[in-house]
mmCIF file as gemmi writes it, N, C-alpha and C atoms, coordinates in Angstrom:
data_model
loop_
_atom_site.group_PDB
_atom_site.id
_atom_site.type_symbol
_atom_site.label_atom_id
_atom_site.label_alt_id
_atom_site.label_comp_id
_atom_site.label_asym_id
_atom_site.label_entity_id
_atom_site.label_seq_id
_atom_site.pdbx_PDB_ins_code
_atom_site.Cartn_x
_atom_site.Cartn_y
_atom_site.Cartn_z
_atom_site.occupancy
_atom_site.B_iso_or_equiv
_atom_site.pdbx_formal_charge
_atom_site.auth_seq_id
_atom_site.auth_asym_id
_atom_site.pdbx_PDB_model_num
ATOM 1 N N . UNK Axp A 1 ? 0.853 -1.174 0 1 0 ? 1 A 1
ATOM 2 C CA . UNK Axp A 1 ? 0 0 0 1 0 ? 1 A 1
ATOM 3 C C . UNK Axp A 1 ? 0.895 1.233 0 1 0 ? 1 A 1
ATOM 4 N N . UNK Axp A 2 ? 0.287 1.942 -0.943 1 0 ? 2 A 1
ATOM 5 C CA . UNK Axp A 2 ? 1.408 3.406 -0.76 1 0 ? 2 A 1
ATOM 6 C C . UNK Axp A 2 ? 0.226 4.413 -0.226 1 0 ? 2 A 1
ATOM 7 N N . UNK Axp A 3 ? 0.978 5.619 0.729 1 0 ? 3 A 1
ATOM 8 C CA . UNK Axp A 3 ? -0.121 6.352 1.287 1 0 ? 3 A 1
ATOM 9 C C . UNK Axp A 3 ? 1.02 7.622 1.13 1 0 ? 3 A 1
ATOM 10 N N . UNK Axp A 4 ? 0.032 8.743 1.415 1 0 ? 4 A 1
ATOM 11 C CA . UNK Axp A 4 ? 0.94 10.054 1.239 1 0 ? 4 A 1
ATOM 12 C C . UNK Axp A 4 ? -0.417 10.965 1.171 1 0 ? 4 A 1
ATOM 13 N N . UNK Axp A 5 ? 0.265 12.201 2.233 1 0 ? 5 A 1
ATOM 14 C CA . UNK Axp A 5 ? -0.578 13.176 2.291 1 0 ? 5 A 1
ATOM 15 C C . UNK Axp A 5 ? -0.29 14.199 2.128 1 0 ? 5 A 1
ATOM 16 N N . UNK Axp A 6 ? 0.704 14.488 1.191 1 0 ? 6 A 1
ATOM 17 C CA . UNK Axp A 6 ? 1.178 15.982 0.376 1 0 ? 6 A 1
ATOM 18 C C . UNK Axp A 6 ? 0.692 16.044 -0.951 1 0 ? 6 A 1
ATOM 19 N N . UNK Axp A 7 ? 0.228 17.27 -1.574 1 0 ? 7 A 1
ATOM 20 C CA . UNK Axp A 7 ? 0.038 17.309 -2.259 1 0 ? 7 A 1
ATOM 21 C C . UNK Axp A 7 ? -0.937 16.308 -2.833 1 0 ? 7 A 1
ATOM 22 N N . UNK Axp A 8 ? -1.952 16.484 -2.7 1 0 ? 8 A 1
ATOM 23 C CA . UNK Axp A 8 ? -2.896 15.456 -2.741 1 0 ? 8 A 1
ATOM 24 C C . UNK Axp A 8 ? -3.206 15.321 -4.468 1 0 ? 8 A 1
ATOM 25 N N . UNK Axp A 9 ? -3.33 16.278 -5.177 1 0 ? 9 A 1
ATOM 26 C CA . UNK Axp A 9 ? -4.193 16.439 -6.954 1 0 ? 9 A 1
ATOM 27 C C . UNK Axp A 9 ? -2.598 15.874 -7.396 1 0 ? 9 A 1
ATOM 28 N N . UNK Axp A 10 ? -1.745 15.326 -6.834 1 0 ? 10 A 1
ATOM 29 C CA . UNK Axp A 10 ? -0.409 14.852 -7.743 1 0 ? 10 A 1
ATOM 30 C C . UNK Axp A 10 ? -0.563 13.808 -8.067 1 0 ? 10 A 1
ATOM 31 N N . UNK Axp A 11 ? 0.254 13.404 -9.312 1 0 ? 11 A 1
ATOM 32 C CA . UNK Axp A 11 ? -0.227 12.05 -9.902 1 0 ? 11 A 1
ATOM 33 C C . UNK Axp A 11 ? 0.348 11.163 -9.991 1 0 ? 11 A 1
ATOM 34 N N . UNK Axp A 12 ? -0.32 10.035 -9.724 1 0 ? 12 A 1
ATOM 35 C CA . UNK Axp A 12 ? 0.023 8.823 -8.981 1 0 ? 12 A 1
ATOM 36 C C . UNK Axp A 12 ? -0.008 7.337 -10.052 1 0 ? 12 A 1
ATOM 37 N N . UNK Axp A 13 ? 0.986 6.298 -9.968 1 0 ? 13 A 1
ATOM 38 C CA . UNK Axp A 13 ? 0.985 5.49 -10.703 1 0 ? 13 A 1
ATOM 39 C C . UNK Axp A 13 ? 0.496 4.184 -10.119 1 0 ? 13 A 1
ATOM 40 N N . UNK Axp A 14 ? -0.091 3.808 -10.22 1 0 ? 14 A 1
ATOM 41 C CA . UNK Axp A 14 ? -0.932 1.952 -9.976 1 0 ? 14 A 1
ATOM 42 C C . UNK Axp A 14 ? -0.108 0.943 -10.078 1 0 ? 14 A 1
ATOM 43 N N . UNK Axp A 15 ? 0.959 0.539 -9.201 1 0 ? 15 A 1
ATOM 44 C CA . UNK Axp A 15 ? 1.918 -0.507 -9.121 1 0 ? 15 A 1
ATOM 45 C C . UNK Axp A 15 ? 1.141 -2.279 -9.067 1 0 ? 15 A 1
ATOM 46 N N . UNK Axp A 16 ? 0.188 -2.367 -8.475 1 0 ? 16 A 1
ATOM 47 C CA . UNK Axp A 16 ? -0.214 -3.829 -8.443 1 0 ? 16 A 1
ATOM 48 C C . UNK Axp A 16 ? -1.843 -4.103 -8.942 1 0 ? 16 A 1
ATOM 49 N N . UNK Axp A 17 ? -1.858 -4.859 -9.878 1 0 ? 17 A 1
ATOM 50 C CA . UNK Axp A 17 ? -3.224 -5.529 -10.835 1 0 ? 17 A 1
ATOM 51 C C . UNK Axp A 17 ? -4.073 -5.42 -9.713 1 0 ? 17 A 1
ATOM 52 N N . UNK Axp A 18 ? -5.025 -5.077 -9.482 1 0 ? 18 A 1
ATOM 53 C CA . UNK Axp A 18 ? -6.535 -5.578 -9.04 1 0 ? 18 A 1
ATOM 54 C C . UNK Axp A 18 ? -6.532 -4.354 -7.719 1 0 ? 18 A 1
ATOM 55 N N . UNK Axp A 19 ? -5.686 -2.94 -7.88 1 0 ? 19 A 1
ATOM 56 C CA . UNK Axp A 19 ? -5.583 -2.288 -6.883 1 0 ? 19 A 1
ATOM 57 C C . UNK Axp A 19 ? -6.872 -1.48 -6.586 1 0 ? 19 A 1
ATOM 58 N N . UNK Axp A 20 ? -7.023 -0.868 -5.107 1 0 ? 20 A 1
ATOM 59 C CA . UNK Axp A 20 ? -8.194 0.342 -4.868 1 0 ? 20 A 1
ATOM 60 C C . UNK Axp A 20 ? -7.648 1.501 -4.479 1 0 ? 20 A 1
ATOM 61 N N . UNK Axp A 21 ? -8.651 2.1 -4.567 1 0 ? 21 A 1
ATOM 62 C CA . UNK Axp A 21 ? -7.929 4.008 -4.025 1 0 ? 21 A 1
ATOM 63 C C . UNK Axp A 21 ? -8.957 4.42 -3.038 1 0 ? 21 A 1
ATOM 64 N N . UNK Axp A 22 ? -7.907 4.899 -2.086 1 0 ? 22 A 1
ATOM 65 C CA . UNK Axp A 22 ? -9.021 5.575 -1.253 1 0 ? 22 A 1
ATOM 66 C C . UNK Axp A 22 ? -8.742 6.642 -0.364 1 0 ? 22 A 1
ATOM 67 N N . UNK Axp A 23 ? -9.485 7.707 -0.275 1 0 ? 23 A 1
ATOM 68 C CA . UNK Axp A 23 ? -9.468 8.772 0.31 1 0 ? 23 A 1
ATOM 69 C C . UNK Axp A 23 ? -9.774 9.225 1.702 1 0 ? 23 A 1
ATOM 70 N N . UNK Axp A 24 ? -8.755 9.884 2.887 1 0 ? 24 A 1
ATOM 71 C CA . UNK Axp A 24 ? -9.224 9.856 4.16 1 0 ? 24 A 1
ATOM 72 C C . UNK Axp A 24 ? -9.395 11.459 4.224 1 0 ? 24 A 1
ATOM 73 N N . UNK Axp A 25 ? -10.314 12.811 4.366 1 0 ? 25 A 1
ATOM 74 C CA . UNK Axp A 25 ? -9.948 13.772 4.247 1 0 ? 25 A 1
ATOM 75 C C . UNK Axp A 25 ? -9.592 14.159 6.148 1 0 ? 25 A 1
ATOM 76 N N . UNK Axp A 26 ? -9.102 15.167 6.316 1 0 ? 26 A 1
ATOM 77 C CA . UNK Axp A 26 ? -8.504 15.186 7.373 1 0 ? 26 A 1
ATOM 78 C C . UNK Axp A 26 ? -9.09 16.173 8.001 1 0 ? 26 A 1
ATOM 79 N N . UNK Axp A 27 ? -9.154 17.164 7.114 1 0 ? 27 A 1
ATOM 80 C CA . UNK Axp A 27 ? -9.526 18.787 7.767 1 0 ? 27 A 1
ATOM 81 C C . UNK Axp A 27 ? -10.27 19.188 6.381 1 0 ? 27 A 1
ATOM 82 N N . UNK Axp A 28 ? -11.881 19.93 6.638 1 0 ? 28 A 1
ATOM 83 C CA . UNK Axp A 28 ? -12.381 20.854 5.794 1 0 ? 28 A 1
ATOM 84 C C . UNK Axp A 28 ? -13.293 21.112 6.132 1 0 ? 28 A 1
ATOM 85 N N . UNK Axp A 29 ? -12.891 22.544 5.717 1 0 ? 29 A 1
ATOM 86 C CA . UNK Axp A 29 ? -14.264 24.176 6.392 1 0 ? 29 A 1
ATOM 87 C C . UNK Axp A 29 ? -15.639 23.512 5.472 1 0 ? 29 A 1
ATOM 88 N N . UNK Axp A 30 ? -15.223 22.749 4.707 1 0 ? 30 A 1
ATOM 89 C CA . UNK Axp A 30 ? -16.67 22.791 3.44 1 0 ? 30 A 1
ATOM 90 C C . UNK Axp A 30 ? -16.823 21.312 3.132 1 0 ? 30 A 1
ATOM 91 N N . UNK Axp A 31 ? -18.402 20.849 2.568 1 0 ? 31 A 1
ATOM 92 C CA . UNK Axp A 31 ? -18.006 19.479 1.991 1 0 ? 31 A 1
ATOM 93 C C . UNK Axp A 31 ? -17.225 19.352 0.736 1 0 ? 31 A 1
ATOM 94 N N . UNK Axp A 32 ? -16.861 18.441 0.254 1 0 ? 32 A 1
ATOM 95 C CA . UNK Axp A 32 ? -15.939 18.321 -0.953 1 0 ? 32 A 1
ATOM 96 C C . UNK Axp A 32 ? -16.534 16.965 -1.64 1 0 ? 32 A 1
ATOM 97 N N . UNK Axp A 33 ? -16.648 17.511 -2.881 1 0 ? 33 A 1
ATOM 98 C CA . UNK Axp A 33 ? -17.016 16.283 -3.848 1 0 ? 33 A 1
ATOM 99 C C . UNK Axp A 33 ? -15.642 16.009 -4.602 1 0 ? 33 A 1
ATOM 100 N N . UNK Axp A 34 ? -15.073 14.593 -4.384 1 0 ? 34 A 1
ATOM 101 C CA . UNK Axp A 34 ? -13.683 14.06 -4.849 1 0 ? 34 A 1
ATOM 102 C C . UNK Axp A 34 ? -13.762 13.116 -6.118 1 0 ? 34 A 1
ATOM 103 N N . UNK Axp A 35 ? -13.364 12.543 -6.814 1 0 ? 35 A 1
ATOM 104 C CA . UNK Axp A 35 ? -13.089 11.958 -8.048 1 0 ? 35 A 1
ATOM 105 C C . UNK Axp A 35 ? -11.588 11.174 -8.216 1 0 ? 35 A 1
ATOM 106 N N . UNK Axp A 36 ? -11.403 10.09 -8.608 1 0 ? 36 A 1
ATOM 107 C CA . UNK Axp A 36 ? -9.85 10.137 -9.377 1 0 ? 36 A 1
ATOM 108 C C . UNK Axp A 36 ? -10.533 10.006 -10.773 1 0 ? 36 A 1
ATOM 109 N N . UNK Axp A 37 ? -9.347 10.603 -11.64 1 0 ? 37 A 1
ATOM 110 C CA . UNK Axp A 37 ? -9.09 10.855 -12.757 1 0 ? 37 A 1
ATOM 111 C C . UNK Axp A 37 ? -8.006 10.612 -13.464 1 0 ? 37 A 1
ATOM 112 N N . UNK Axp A 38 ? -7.696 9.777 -14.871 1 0 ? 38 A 1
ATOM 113 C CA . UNK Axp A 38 ? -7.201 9.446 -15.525 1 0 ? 38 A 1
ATOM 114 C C . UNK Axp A 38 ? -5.857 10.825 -15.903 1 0 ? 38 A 1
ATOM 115 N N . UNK Axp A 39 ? -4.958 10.768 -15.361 1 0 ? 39 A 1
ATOM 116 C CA . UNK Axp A 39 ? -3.711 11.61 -16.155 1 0 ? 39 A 1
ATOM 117 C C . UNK Axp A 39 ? -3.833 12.029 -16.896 1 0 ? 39 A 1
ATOM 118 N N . UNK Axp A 40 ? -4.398 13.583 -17.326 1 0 ? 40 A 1
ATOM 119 C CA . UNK Axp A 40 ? -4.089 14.323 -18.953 1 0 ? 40 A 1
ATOM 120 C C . UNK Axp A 40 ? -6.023 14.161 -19.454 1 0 ? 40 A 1
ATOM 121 N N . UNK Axp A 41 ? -6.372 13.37 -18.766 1 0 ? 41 A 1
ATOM 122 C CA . UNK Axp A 41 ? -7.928 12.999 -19.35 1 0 ? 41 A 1
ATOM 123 C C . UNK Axp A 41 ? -9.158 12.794 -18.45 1 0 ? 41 A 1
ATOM 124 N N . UNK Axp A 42 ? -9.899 14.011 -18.647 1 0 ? 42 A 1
ATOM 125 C CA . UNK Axp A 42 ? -10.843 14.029 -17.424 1 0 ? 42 A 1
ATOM 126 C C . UNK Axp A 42 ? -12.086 13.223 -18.061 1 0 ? 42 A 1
ATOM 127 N N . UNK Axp A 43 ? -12.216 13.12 -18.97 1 0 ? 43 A 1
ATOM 128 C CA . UNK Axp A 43 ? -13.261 12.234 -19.503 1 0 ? 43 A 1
ATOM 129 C C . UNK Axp A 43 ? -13.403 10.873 -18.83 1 0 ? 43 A 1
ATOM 130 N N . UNK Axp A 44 ? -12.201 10.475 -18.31 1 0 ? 44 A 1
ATOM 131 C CA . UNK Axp A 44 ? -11.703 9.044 -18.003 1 0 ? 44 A 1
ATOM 132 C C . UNK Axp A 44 ? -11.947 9.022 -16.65 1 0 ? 44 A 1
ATOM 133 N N . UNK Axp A 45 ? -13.018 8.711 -15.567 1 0 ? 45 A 1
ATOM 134 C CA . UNK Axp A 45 ? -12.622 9.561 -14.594 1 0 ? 45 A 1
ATOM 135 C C . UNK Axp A 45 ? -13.902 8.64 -13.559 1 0 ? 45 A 1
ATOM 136 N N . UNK Axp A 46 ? -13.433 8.6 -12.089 1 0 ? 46 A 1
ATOM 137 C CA . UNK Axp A 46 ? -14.664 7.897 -11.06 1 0 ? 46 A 1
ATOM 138 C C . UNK Axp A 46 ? -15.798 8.911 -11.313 1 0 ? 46 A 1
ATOM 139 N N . UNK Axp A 47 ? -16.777 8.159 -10.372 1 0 ? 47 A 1
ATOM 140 C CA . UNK Axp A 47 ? -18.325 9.334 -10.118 1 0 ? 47 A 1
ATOM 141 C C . UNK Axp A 47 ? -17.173 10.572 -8.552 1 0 ? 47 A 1
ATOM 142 N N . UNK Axp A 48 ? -18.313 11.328 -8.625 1 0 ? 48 A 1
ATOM 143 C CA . UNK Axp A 48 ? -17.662 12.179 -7.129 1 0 ? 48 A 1
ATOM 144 C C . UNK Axp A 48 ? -17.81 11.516 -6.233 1 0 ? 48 A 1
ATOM 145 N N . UNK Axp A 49 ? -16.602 11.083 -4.829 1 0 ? 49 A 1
ATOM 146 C CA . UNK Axp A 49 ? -17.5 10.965 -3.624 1 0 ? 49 A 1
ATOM 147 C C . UNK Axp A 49 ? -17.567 12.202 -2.802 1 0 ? 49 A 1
ATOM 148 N N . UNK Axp A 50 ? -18.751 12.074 -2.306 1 0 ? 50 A 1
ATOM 149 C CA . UNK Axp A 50 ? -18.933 13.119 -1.174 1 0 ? 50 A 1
ATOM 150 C C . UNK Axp A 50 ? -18.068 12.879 0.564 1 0 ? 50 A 1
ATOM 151 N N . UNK Axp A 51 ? -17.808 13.848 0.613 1 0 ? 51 A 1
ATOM 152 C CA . UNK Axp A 51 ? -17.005 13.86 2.093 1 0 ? 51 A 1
ATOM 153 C C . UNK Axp A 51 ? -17.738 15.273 2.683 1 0 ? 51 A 1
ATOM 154 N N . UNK Axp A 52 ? -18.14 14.944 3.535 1 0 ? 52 A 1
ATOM 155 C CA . UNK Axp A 52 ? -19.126 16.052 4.505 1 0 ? 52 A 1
ATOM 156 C C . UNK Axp A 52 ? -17.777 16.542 5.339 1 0 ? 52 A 1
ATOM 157 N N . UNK Axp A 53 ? -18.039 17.737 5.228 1 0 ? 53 A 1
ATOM 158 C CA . UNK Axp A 53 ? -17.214 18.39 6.147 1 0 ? 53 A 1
ATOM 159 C C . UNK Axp A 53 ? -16.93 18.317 7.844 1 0 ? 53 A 1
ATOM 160 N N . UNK Axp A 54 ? -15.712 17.976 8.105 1 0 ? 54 A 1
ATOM 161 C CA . UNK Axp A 54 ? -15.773 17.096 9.865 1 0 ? 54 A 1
ATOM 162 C C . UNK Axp A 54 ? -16.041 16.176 9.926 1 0 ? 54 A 1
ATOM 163 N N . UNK Axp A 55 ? -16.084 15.187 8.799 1 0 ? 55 A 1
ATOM 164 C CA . UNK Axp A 55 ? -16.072 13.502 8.543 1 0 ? 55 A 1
ATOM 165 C C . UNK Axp A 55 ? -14.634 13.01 8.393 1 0 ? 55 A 1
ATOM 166 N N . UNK Axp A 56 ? -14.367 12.14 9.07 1 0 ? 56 A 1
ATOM 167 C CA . UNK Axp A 56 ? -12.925 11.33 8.696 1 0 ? 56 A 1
ATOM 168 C C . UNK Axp A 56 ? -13.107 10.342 8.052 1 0 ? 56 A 1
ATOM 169 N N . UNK Axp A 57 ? -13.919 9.935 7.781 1 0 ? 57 A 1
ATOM 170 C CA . UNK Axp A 57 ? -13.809 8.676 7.085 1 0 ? 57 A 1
ATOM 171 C C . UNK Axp A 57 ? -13.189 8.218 6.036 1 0 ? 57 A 1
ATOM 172 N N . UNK Axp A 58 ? -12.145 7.187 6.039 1 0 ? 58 A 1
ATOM 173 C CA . UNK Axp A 58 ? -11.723 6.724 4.845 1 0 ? 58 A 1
ATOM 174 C C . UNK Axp A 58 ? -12.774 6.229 4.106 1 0 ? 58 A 1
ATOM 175 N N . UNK Axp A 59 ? -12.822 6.525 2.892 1 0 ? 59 A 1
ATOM 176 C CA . UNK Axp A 59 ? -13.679 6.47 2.046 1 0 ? 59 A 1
ATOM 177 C C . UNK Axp A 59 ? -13.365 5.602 0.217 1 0 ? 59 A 1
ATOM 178 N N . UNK Axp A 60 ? -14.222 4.629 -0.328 1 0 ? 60 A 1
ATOM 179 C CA . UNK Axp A 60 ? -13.663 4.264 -1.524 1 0 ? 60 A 1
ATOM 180 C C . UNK Axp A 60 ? -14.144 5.052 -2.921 1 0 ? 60 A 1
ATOM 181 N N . UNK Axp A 61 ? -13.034 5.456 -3.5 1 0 ? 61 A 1
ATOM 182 C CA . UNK Axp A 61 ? -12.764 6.211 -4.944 1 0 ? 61 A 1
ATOM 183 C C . UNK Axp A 61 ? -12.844 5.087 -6.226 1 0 ? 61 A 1
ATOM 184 N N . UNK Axp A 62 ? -12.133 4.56 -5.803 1 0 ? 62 A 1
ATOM 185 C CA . UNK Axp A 62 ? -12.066 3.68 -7.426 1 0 ? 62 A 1
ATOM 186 C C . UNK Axp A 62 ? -11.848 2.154 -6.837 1 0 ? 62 A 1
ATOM 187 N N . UNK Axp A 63 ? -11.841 1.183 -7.825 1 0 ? 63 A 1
ATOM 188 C CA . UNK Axp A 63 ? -11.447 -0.031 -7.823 1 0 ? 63 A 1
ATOM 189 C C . UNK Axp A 63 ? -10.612 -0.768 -9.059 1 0 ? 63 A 1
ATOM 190 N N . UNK Axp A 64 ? -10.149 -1.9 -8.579 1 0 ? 64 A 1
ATOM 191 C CA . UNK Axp A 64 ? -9.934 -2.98 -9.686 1 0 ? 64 A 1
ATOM 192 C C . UNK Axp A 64 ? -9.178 -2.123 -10.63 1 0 ? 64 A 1
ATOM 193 N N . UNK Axp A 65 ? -7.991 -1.495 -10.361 1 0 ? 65 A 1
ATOM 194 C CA . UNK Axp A 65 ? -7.194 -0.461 -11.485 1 0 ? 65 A 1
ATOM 195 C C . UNK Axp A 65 ? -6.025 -1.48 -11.717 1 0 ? 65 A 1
ATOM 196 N N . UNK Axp A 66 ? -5.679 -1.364 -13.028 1 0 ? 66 A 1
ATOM 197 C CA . UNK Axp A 66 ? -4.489 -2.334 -13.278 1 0 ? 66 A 1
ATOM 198 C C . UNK Axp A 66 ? -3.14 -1.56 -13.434 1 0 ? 66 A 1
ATOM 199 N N . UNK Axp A 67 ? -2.189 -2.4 -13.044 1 0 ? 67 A 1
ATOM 200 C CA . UNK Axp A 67 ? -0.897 -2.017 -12.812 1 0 ? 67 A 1
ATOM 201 C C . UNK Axp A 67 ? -0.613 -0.922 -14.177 1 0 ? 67 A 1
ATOM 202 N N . UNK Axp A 68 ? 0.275 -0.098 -13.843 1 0 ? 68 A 1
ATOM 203 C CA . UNK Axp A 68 ? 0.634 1.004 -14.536 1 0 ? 68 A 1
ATOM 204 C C . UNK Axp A 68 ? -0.262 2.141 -15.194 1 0 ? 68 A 1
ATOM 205 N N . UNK Axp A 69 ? -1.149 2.184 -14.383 1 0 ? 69 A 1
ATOM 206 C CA . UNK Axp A 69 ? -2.709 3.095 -14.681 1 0 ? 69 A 1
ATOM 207 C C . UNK Axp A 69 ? -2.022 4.318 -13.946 1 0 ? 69 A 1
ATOM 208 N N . UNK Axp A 70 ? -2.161 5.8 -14.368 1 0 ? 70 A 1
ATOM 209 C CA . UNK Axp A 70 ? -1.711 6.806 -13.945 1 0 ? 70 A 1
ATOM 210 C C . UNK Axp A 70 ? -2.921 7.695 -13.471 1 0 ? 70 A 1
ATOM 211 N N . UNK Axp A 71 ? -2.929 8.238 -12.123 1 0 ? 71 A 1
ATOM 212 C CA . UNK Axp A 71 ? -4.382 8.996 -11.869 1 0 ? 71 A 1
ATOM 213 C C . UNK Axp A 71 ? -4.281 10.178 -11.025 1 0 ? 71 A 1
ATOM 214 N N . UNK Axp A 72 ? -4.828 10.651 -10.951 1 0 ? 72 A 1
ATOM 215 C CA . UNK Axp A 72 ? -4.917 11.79 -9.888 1 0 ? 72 A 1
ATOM 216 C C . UNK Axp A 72 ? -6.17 12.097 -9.412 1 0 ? 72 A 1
ATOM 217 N N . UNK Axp A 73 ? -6.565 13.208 -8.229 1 0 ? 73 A 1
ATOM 218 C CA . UNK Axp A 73 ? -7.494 13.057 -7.847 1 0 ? 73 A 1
ATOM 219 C C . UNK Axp A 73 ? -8.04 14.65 -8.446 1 0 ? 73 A 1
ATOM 220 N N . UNK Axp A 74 ? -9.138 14.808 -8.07 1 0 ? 74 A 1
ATOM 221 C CA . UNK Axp A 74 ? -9.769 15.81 -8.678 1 0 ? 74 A 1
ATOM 222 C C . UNK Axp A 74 ? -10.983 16.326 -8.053 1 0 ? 74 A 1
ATOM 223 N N . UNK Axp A 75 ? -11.217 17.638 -7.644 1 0 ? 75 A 1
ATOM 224 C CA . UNK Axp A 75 ? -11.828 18.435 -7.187 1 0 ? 75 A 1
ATOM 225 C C . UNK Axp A 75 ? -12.969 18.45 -7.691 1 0 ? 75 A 1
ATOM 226 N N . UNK Axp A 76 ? -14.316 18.813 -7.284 1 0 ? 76 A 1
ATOM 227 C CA . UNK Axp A 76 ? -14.976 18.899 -8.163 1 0 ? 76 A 1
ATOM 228 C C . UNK Axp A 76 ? -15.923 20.076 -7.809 1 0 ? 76 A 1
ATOM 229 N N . UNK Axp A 77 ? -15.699 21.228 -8.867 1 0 ? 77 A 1
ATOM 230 C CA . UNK Axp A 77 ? -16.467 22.112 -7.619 1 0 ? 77 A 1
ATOM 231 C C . UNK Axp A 77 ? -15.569 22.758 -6.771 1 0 ? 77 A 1
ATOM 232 N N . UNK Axp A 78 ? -15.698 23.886 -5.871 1 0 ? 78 A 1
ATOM 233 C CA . UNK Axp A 78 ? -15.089 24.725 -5.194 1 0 ? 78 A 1
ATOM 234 C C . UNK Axp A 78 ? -14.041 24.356 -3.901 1 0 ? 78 A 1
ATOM 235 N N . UNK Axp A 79 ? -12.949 24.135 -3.651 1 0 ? 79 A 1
ATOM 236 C CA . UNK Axp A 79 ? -12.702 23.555 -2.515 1 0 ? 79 A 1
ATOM 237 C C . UNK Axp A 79 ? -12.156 24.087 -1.078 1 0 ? 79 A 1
ATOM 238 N N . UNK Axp A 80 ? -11.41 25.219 -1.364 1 0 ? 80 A 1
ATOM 239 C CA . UNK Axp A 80 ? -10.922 25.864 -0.458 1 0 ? 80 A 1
ATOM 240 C C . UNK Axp A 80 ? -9.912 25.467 0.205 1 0 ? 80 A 1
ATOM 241 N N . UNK Axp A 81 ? -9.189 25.142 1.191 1 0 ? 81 A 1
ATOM 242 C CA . UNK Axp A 81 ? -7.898 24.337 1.977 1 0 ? 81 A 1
ATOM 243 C C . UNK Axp A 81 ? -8.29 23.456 2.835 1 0 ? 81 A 1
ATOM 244 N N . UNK Axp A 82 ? -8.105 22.396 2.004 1 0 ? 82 A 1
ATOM 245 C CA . UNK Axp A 82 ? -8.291 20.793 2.697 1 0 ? 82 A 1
ATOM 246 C C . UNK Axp A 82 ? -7.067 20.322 2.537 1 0 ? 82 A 1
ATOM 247 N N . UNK Axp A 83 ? -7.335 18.744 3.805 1 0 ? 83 A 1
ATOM 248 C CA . UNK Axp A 83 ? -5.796 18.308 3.378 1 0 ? 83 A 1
ATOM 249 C C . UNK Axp A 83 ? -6.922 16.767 3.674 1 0 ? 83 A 1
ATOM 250 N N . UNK Axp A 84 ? -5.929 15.771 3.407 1 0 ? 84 A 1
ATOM 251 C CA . UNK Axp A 84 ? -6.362 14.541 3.483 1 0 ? 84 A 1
ATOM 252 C C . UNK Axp A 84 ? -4.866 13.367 3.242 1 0 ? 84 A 1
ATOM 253 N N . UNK Axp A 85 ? -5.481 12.243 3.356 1 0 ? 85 A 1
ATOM 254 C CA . UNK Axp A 85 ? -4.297 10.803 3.209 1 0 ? 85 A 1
ATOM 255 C C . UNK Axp A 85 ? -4.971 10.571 1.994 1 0 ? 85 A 1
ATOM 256 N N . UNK Axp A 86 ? -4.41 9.801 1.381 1 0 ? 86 A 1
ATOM 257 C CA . UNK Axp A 86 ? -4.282 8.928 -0.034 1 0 ? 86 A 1
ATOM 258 C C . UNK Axp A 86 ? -3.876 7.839 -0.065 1 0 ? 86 A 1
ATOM 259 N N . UNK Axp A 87 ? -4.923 6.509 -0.271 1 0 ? 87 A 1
ATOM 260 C CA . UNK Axp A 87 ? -4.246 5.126 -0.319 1 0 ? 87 A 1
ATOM 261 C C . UNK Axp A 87 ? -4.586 4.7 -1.429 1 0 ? 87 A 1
ATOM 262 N N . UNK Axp A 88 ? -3.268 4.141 -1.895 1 0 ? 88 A 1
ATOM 263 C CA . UNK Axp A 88 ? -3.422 3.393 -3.901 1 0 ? 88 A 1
ATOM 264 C C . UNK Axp A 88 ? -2.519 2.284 -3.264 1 0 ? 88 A 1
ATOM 265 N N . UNK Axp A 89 ? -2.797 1.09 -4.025 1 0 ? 89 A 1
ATOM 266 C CA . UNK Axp A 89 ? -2.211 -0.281 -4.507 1 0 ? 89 A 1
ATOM 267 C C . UNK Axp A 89 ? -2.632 -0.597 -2.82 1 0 ? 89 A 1
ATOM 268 N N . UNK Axp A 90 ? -3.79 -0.658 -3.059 1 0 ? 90 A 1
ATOM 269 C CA . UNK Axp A 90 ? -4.391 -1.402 -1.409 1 0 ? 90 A 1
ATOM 270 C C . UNK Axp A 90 ? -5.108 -2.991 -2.149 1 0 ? 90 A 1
């Protein structure tokens, strides 16, 4: 499992077949609707999840991504200064 909580919209590569992504947000004044998204291509892209503001919950983004899939996450909508964890190749 790789996790990292800098820079969260940076983009991330899918090391192991049959991986999930998932999002813990940490801190936010607002709710936030989240997404991952395909590198370079927003067409390519999850539904939003919702994260209510003052919720911790790790939460699931995507599934079943195969090795060497490149993604990032994506805002959707207004966000303001949030921070959160990031788990890929879970």
């Amino acid at each position: 499992m790789r996790t990292a909580s800098a820079d969260l919209l940076a983009v991330r590569t899918i090391t192991v077949d049959g991986s999930d992504v998932y999002l813990r947000v940490t801190a936010s004044p607002v709710d936030l609707a989240i997404r991952w998204s395909r590198e370079g291509d927003l067409r390519v892209a999850g539904s939003p999840v919702l994260f209510r503001a003052g919720d911790r919950s790790r939460r699931l983004l995507g599934t079943n991504f195969r090795a060497g899939t490149t993604f990032c996450l994506d805002v959707v909508g207004e966000a303001g200064d949030w921070c959160g964890v990031v788990d890929w190749n879970v």
